[in-house]
N, C-alpha and C positions, 0 to 999 in steps of 0.2 A: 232665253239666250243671254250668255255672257254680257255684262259690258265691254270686255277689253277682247272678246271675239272683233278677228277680223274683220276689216268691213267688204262690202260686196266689190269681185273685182270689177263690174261695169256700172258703170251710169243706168241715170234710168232710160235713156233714149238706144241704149246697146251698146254705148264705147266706152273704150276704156277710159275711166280716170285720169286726165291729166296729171303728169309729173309735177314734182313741188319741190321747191330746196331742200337741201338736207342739212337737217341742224345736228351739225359735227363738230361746232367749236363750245368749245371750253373754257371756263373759266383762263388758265395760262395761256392757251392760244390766242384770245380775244385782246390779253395784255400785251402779246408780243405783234399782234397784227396793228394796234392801237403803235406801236412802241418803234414800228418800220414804217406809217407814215408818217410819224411826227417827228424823230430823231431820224431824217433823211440827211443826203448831203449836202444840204444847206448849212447843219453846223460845225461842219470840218472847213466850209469855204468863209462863213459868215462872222464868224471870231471876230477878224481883224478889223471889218467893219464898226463892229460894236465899241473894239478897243481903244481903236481913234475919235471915236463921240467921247465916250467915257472916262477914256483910259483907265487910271488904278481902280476906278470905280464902276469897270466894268461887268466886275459880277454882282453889284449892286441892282445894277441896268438886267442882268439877265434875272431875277427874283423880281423885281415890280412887272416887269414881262408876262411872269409865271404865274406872277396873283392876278395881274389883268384876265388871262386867259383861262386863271381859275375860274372867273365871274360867268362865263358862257361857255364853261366844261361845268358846273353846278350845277344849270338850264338845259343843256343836253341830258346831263346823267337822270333828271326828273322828268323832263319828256319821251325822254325813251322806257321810265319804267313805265308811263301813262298809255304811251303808245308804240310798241313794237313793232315798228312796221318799216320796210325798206321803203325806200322815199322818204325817209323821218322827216328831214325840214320840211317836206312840200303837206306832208300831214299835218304837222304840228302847225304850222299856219292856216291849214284849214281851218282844222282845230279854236286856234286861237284868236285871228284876226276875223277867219268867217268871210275873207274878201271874195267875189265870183272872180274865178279865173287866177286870181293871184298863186294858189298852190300850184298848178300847171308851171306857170313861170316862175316860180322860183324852185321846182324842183329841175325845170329847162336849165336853171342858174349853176346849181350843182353838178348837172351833169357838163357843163361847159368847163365848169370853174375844175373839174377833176380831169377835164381832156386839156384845156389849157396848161394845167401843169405836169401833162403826161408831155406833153409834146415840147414843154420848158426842158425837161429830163433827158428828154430824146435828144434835144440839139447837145445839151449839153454832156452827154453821155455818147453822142456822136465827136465832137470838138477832139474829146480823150480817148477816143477809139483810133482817130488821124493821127497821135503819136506814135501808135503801135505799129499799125495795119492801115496802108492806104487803100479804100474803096472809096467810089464815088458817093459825094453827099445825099443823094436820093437814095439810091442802094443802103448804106449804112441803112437810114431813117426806116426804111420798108421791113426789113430783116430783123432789126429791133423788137419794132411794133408787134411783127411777124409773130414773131418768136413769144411776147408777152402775151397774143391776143392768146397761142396756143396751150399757154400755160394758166390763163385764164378760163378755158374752157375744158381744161382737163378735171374738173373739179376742183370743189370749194376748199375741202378738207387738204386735198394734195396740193395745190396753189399757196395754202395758209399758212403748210407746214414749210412749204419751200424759204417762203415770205419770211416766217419764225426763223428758221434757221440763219437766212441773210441778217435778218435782225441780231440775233445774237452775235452774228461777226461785226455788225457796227458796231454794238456797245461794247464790244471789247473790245476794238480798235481805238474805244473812247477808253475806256479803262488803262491799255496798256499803255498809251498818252499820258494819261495821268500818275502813274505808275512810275512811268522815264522821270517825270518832272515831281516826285515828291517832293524832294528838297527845297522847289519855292514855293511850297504851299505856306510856308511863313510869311516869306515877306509878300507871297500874293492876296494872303487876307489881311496885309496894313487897311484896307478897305473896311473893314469893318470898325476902325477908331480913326482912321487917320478923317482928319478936319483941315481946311474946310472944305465943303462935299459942293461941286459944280452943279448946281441939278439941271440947269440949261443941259449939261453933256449926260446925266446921268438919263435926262427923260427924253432924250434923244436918241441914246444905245438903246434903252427897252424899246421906244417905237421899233428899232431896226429889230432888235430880237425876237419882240414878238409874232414874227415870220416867221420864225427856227419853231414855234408853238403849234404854228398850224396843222391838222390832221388828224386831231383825236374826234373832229366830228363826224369823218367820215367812220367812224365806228359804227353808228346808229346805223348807218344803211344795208350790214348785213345782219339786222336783228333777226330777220327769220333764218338764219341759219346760225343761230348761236341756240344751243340749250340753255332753258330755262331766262329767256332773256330778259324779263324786268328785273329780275333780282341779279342778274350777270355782269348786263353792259354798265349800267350803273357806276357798278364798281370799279368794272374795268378800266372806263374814262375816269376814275379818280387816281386808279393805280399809276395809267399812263402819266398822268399830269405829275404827279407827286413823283414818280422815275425822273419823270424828263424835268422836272426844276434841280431836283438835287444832281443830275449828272450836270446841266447846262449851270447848273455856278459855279460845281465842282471844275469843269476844262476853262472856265474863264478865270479862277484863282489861278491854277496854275498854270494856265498860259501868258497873266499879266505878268505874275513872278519869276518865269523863266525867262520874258523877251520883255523888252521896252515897250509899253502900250505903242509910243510912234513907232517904231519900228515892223511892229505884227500889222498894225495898219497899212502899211506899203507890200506887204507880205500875198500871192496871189493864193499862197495855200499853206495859210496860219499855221494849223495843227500839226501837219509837213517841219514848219519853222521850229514849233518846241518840240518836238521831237529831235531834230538835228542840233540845237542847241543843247538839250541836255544829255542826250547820247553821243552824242560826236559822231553817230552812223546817217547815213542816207535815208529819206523817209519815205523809201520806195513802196515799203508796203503800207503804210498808212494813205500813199495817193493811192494804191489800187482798194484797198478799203473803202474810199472817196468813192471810185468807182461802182463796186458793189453795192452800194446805200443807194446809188442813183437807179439800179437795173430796181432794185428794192421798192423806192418812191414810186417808180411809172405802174409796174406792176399791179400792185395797191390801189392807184388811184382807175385802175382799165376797173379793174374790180366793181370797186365800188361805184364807178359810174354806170353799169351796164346793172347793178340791182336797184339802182334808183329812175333806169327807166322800165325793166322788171314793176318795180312798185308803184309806178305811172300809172301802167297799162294795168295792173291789179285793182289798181281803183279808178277804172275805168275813165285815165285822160289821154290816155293815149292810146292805138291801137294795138285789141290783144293779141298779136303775134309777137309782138313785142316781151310780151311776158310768156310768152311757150318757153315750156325747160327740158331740155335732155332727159328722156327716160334713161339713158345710159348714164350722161356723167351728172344731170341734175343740176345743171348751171342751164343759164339762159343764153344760149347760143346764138341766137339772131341780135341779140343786146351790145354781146360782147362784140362780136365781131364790127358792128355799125361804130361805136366806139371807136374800137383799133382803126376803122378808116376815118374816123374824125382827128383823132390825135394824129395819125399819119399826115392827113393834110394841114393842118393848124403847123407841124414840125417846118415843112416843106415851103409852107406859105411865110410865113413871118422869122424874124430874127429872134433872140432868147430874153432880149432887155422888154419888148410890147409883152411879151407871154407873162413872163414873170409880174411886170404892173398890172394888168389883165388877173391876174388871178388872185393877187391881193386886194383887188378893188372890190372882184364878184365877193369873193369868203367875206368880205366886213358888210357888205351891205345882209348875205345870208344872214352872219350873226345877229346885226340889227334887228333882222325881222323875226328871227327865230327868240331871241331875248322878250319882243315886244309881244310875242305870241304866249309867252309861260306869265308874260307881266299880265295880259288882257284874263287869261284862264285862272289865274291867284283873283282878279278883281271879282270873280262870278261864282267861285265856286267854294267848296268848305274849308275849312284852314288847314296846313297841314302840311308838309316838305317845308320846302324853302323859305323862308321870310320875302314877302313882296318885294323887299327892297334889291334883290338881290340881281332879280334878271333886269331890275329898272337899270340899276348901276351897269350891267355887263352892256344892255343897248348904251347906252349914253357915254361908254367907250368905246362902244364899235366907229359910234358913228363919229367919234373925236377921234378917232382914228384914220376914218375915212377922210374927215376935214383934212387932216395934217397930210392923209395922203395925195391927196386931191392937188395943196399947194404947194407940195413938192413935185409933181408933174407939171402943173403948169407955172414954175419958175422955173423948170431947169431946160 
């Protein structure tokens, strides 16, 4: 018999073969899935933030950001060529630390930390729906969700491409921003000579930016549905990272050079602001763009938190029905859906400022231990990728990250 003869359509007990993802993403797709949850609309609202720590030196602030977050996008892109597997973090700590019980709970972490900021998106994408269209606050939140859980279960490939598609309208809504505002891209990169450099404000903007960073690790959790995924995602996560540095100093150049750094800071929708400043037109569509990045972010995140409890239950920590997949559309239907009712109530239950701390707190501590998991596997094993030094450095800014975040919650 052939090798590449089909294999028997039943089991050996008489039933059919259990369904299994279908790996339909590609190279481009995997960069533009990578590229919709990381350039979300955090960076059309979070500008001005940055601008007021930093100010001229604001895209200074967003490149120390970018190399920080390079440090634990290197540690992802090498453990997921080690280990392809959906639930990545909760593996690669097995993997690495070896702790009992510890991968259970922090792939729990992930999947929290991606309903948490399904449900951050949801208020917030609810808030700018009450402009338009008044419906009742529960109703909006249901409908949303509704709506996302179904376009998450209609399959991975249709879901990805939708995702792509959204994606490509943010970055051009970042592009044509940039585009209005050519003209101060001169005096926006005085930053690169002008002296003397605040770094109190400068390392104070990257803390805040490197939020706008977050998202490229949820890549790793649809590794089984990406072809050829050691050699794919890898690169993807570098692709992402290197897009989203060079766009995010590009709109902070010329958004310092179009508007006053204090001024963009008092701004509730910066990007909005240099756009109307250098056009003299209303930046009616770049807030609906806003919009669209946000339906973009939740999306993404239903996703990938229903293959990380798929990859749970795969390696048997959670119960397999959890991991049953649609012989129809080949996504994990009972995953998805439990999700879309967590993020529904998380929406429902709490306000948008708890969610939004909530989800920056889980993601650093994840990195933490996903860092200390590729540092423990470099200690034991042949030589070879990364220099050791590399995941030690990325832990040891998650976790001075966490510090800073920790006392900024409890001073304010």
């Amino acid at each position: 018999m052939s090798n590449d003869a089909p294999g028997p359509a039943f089991d050996k007990g008489g039933e059919p073969p259990a369904a299994t993802l279908r790996r339909s993403l590609s190279l481009p797709l995997i960069i533009l899935y990578g590229l919709g949850t990381t350039i979300g609309a955090g960076i059309y609202a979070l500008m001005g933030e940055v601008a007021g720590a930093a100010g001229a030196h604001a895209p200074l602030s967003f490149l120390i950001a970018g190399l920080i977050a390079g440090l634990s996008g290197l540690t992802f892109a090498e453990l997921v060529a080690r280990f392809p597997k959906s639930a990545g973090e909760a593996v690669y700590v097995r993997e690495g630390l070896g702790l009992r019980g510890a991968p259970l709970v922090v792939g729990l972490m992930v999947v929290l930390a991606g309903g948490v900021s399904s449900a951050t998106i949801a208020n917030g994408f609810v808030g700018y729906l009450g402009e338009v269209v008044q419906l009742p606050h529960g109703l909006a939140v249901l409908a949303f969700v509704g709506l996302l859980v179904a376009i998450a279960v209609w399959g991975i490939g249709e879901s990805v491409r939708l995702s792509a598609a959204i994606t490509i309208v943010e970055v051009a809504g970042l592009l044509i921003v940039a585009w209005a505002a050519r003209d101060a891209i001169p005096s926006g990169s005085a930053w690169l000579v002008e002296m003397p450099i605040s770094w109190g404000g400068v390392l104070g903007g990257a803390l805040l930016a490197f939020y706008a960073f977050l998202g490229f690790e949820d890549m790793v959790n649809v590794a089984e549905e990406v072809k050829d995924a050691p050699r794919t995602l890898p690169r993807a996560i570098l692709w992402t990272l290197g897009i989203t540095i060079l766009l995010y100093v590009l709109m902070a150049t010329v958004s310092v050079g179009a508007v006053p750094p204090a001024e963009l800071a008092l701004s509730a929708a910066p990007l909005v602001e240099v756009w109307e400043r250098s056009t003299g037109e209303r930046g009616t569509l770049i807030a609906w763009i806003s919009v669209v990045a946000m339906i973009n972010g939740a999306l993404i995140q239903i996703i990938m938190a229903s293959r990380v409890l798929y990859g749970l239950s795969a390696q048997g920590w959670l119960p397999r029905q959890l991991g049953r997949v649609s012989a129809r559309t080949q996504t994990p239907v009972l995953s998805t859906v439990l999700v879309g009712l967590a993020v529904a109530m998380l929406a429902l239950a709490f306000p948008l400022g708890p969610l939004a701390r909530a989800t920056s707190t889980i993601t650093l501590v994840i990195f933490a231990l996903v860092n200390a998991s590729l540092w423990k596997l470099k200690g034991r094993s042949t030589p070879g990728g990364l220099p050791r030094v590399v995941p030690l450095l990325g832990m040891l800014s998650a976790i001075a990250l966490l510090v800073v975040e920790w006392i900024r919650q409890f001073s304010s």
